[in-house]
DOBASE-190452 format. One record per residue (C-alpha): residue number from 1; chain; x, y negated, z. Coordinates in pm, whole numbers. Each point is the difference from the previous one (the first is absolute). Last residue first. Example, Ala and Ser with C-alpha at 12.3 -4.5 7.8 and 13.67 -1.06 7.14 Angstrom:
<drenkols>
+-----+-----+--------+--------+--------+
: seq : mol :      u :      v :      w :
+-----+-----+--------+--------+--------+
:   2 :   A :   1367 :    106 :    714 :
:   1 :   A :   -137 :    344 :     66 :
+-----+-----+--------+--------+--------+
</drenkols>
This chain:
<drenkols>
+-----+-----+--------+--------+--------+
: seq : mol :      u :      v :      w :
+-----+-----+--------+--------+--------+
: 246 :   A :  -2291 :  -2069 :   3333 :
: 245 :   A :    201 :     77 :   -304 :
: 244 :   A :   -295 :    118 :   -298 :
: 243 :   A :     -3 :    344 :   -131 :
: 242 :   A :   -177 :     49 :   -361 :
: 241 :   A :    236 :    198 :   -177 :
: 240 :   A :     93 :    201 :    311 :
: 239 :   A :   -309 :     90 :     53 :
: 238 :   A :   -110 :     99 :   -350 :
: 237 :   A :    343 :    180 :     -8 :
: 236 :   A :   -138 :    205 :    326 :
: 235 :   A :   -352 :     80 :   -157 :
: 234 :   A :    177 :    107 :   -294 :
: 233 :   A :    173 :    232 :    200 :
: 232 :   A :   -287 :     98 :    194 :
: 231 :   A :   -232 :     82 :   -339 :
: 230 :   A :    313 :    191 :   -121 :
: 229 :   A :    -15 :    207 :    351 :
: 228 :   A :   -336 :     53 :    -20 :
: 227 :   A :     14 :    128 :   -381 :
: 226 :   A :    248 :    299 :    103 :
: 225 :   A :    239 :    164 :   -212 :
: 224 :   A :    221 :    100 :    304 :
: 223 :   A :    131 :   -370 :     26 :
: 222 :   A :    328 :    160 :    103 :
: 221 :   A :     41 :     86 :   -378 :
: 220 :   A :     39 :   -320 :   -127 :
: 219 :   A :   -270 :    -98 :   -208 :
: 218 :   A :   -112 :    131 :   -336 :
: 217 :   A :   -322 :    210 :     89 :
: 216 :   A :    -91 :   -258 :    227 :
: 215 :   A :    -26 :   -293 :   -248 :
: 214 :   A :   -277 :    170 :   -242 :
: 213 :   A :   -183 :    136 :    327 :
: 212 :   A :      3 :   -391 :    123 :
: 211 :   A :   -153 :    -78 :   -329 :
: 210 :   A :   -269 :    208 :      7 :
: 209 :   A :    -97 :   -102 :    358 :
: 208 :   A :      5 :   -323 :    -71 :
: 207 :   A :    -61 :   -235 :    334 :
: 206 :   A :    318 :    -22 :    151 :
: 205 :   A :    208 :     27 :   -346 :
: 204 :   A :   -224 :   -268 :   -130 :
: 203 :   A :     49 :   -248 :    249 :
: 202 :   A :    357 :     42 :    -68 :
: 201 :   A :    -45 :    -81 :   -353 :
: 200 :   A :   -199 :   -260 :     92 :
: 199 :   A :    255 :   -199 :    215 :
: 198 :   A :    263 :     59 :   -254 :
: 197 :   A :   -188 :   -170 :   -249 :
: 196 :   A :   -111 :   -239 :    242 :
: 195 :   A :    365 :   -119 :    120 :
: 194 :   A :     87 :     -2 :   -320 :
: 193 :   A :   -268 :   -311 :   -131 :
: 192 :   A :     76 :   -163 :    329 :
: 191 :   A :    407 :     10 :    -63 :
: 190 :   A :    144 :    259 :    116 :
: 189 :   A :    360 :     11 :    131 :
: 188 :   A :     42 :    -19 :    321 :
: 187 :   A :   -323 :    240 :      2 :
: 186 :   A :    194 :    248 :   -127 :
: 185 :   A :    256 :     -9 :    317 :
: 184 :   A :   -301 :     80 :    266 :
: 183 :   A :   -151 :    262 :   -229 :
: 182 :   A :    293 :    194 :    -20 :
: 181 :   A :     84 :    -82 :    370 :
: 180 :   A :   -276 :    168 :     87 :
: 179 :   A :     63 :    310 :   -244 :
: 178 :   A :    365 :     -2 :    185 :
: 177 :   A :   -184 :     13 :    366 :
: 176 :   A :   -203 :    318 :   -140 :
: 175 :   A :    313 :    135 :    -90 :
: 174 :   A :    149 :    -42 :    314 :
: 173 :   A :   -175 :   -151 :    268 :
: 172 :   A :   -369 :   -129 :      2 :
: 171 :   A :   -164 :      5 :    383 :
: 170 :   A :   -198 :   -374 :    -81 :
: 169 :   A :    272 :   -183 :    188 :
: 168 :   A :    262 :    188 :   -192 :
: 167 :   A :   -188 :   -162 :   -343 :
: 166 :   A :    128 :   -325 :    134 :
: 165 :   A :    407 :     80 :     58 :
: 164 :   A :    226 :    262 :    108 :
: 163 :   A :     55 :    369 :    -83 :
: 162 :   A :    -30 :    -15 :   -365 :
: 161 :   A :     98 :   -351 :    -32 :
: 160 :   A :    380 :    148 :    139 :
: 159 :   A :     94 :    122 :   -312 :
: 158 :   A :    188 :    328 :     21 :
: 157 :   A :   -255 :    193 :   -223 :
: 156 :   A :     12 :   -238 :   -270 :
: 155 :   A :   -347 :   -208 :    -43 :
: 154 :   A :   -262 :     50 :   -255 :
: 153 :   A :      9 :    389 :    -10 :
: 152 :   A :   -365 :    128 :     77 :
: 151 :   A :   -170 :   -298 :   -187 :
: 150 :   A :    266 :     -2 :   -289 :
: 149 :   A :    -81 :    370 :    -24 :
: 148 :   A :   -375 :    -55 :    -17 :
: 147 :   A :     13 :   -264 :   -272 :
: 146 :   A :    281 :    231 :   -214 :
: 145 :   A :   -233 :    261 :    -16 :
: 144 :   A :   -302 :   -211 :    -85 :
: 143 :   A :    264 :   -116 :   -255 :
: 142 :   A :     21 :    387 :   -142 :
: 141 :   A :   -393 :    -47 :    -91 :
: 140 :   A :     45 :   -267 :   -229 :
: 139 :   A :   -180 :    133 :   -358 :
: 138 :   A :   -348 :     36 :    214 :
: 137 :   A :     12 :   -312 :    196 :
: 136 :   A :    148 :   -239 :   -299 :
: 135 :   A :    -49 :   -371 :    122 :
: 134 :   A :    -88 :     73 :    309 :
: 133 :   A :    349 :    248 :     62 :
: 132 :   A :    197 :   -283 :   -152 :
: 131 :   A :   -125 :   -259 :    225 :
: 130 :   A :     39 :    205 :    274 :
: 129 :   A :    312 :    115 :    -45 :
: 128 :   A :    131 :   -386 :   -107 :
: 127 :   A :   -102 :    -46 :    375 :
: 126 :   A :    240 :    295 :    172 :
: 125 :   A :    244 :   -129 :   -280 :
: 124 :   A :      8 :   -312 :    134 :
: 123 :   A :     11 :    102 :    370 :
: 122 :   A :    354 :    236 :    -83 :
: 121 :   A :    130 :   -346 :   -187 :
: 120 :   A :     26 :     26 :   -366 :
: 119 :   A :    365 :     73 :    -34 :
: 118 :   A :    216 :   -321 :   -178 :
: 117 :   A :    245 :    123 :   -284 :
: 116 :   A :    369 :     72 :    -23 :
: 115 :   A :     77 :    311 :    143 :
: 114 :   A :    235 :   -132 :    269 :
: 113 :   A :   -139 :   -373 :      0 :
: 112 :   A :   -345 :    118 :    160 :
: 111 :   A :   -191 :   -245 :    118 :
: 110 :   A :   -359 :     63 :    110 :
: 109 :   A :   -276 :    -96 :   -146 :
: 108 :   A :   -363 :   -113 :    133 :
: 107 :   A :     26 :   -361 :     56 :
: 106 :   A :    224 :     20 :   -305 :
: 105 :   A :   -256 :   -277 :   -164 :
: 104 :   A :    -73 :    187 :   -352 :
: 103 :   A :     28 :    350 :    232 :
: 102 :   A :   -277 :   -123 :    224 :
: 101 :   A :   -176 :   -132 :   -329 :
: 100 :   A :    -43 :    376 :    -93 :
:  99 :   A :   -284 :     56 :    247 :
:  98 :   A :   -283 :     33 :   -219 :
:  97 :   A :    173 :     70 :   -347 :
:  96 :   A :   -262 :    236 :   -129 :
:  95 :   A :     27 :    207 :   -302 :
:  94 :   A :   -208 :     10 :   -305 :
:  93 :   A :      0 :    245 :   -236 :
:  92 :   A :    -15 :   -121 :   -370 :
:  91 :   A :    218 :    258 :   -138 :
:  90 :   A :    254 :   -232 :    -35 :
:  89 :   A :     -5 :   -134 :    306 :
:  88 :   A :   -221 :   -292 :    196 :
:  87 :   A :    130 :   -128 :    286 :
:  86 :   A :   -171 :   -144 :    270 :
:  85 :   A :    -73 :   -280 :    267 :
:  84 :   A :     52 :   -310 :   -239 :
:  83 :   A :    204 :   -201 :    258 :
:  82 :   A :    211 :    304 :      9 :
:  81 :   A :     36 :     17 :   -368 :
:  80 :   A :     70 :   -357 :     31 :
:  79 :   A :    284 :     58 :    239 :
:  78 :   A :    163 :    250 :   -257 :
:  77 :   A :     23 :    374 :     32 :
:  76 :   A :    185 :    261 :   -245 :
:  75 :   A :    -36 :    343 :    161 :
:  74 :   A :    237 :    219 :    -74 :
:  73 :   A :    -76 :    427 :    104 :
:  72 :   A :    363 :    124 :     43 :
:  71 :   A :     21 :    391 :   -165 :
:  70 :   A :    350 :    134 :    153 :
:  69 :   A :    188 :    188 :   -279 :
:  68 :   A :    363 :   -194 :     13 :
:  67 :   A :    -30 :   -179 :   -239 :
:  66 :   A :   -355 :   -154 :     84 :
:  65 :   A :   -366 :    125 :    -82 :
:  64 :   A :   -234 :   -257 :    -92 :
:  63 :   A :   -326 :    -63 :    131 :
:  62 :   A :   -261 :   -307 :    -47 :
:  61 :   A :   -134 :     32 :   -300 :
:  60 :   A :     78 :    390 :    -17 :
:  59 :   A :    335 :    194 :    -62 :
:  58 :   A :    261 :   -233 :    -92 :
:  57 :   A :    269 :    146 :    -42 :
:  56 :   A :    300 :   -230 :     78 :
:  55 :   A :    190 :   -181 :   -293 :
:  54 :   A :   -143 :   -398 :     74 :
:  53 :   A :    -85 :      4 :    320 :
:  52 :   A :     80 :   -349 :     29 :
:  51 :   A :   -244 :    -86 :   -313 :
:  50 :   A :   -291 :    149 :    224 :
:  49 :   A :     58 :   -204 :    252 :
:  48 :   A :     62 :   -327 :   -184 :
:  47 :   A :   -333 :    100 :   -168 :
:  46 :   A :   -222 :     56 :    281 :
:  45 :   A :     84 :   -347 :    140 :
:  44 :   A :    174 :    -14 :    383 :
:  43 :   A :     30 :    141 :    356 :
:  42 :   A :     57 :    354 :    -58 :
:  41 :   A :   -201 :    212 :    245 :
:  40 :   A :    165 :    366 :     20 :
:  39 :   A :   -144 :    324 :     73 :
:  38 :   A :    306 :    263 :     -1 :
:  37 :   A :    -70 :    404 :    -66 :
:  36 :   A :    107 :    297 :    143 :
:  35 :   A :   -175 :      5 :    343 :
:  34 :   A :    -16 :    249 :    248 :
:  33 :   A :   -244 :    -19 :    312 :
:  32 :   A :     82 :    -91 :    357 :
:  31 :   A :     74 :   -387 :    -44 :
:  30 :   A :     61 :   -275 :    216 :
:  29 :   A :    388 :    -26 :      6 :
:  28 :   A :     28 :   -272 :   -164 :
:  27 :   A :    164 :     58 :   -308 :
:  26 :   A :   -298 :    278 :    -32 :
:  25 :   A :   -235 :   -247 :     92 :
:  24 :   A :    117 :   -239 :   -286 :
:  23 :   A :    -38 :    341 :   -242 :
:  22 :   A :   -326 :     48 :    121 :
:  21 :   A :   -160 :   -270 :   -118 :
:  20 :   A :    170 :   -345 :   -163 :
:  19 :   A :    377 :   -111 :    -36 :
:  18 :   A :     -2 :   -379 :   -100 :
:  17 :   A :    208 :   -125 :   -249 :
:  16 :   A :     40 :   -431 :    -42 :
:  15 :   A :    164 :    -57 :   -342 :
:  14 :   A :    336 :   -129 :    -97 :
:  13 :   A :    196 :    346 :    -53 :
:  12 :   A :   -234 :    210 :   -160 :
:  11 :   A :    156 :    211 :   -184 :
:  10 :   A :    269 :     38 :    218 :
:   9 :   A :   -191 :      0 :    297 :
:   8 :   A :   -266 :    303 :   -157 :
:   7 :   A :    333 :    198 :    -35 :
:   6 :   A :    117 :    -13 :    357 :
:   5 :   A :   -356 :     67 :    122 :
:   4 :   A :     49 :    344 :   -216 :
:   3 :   A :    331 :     56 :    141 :
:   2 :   A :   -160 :    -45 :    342 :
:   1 :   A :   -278 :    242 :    -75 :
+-----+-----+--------+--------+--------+
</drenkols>
């Protein structure tokens, strides 16, 4: 993967990349699940892109496979396409863009000079999830997975949030503390508009029964494929996304 980041920087040496999905999980250390595959938000035209990659195969609008075999999903963004809300491909699909202006203003990156490129920020992709998910429920069932592990693996196992803090006060440690502080560190970052997409997805998970079988059968295992415990994680995040200081 880091010969493949390598690459992208060389072709793209002026413009803004921003690792995506699992692969930004992976990097940091939030991920239980394989991935062989980059997803990568270029900030800038279609065209520039496309002309930089110039000699890979490309594979689909929006994929091309590198030199060295890795297939890196590009997404070409602009601010106006985020003004816009969408993207419209080739095929005429339409994808959302709900949540891309944290990337636009970094208040949801973080650095990472080593490889390269900015990481979507652990919280960011927990919201770009859900967006993704509503947007395509039946083709997106892997990011249910990827919702439930970020809820059950939010914080490092030696951070001291898990054993300390407001959700303590309410008997949460561990992993039910990290989904707290899930919640607590997305709402630093939602704007109104986010805050109630997130809000109703989480609502839903309580209250869908359907839904909460969908995201049990690809949590972690400790969750024991049971719809009570998603409906009490989500009821955690929902608390932590909404706490206010005393």
């Amino acid at each position: 993967m880091n010969e493949t980041l390598k690459a992208l920087r060389q072709r793209l040496p002026r413009h803004r990349l921003v690792l995506l999905g699992a692969t930004a999980l992976d990097y940091q250390g939030l991920l239980k699940r394989r991935t062989f595959d980059l997803d990568l938000v270029v900030l800038g035209a279609e065209a520039e892109v496309t002309a930089a990659l110039e000699g890979w195969t490309r594979t689909a609008p929006h994929r091309w496979e590198a030199p060295t075999g890795v297939p890196v999903d590009v997404l070409p963004i602009q601010p106006e396409d985020v003004e816009l809300g969408f993207l419209t491909f080739e095929d005429g699909i339409e994808m959302s863009l709900t949540g891309f202006e944290l990337l636009l203003n970094r208040q949801g990156t973080i650095a990472a000079p080593e490889l390269g490129v900015e990481l979507a920020s652990p919280a960011t992709i927990f919201l770009l999830k859900i967006v993704a998910w509503n947007d395509r429920p039946d083709e997106r069932l892997k990011d249910l997975s990827d919702i439930a592990s970020l809820m059950e693996e939010y914080l490092p196992e030696d951070d001291d949030r898990r054993y300390i803090g407001p959700p303590t006060a309410k008997g949460w440690y561990q992993e039910e503390a990290a989904t707290w502080w899930l919640g607590h560190d997305l709402a630093s970052l939602c704007t109104p508009d986010l805050m109630h997409t997130a809000q109703l997805f989480l609502k839903r998970l309580m209250e869908d029964e359907a839904l909460a079988r969908r995201v049990a059968a690809r949590a972690p295992m400790s969750w024991n494929d049971s719809t009570a415990v998603v409906a009490e994680r989500a009821r955690i995040l929902l608390a932590g996304l909404t706490w206010q200081p005393d």
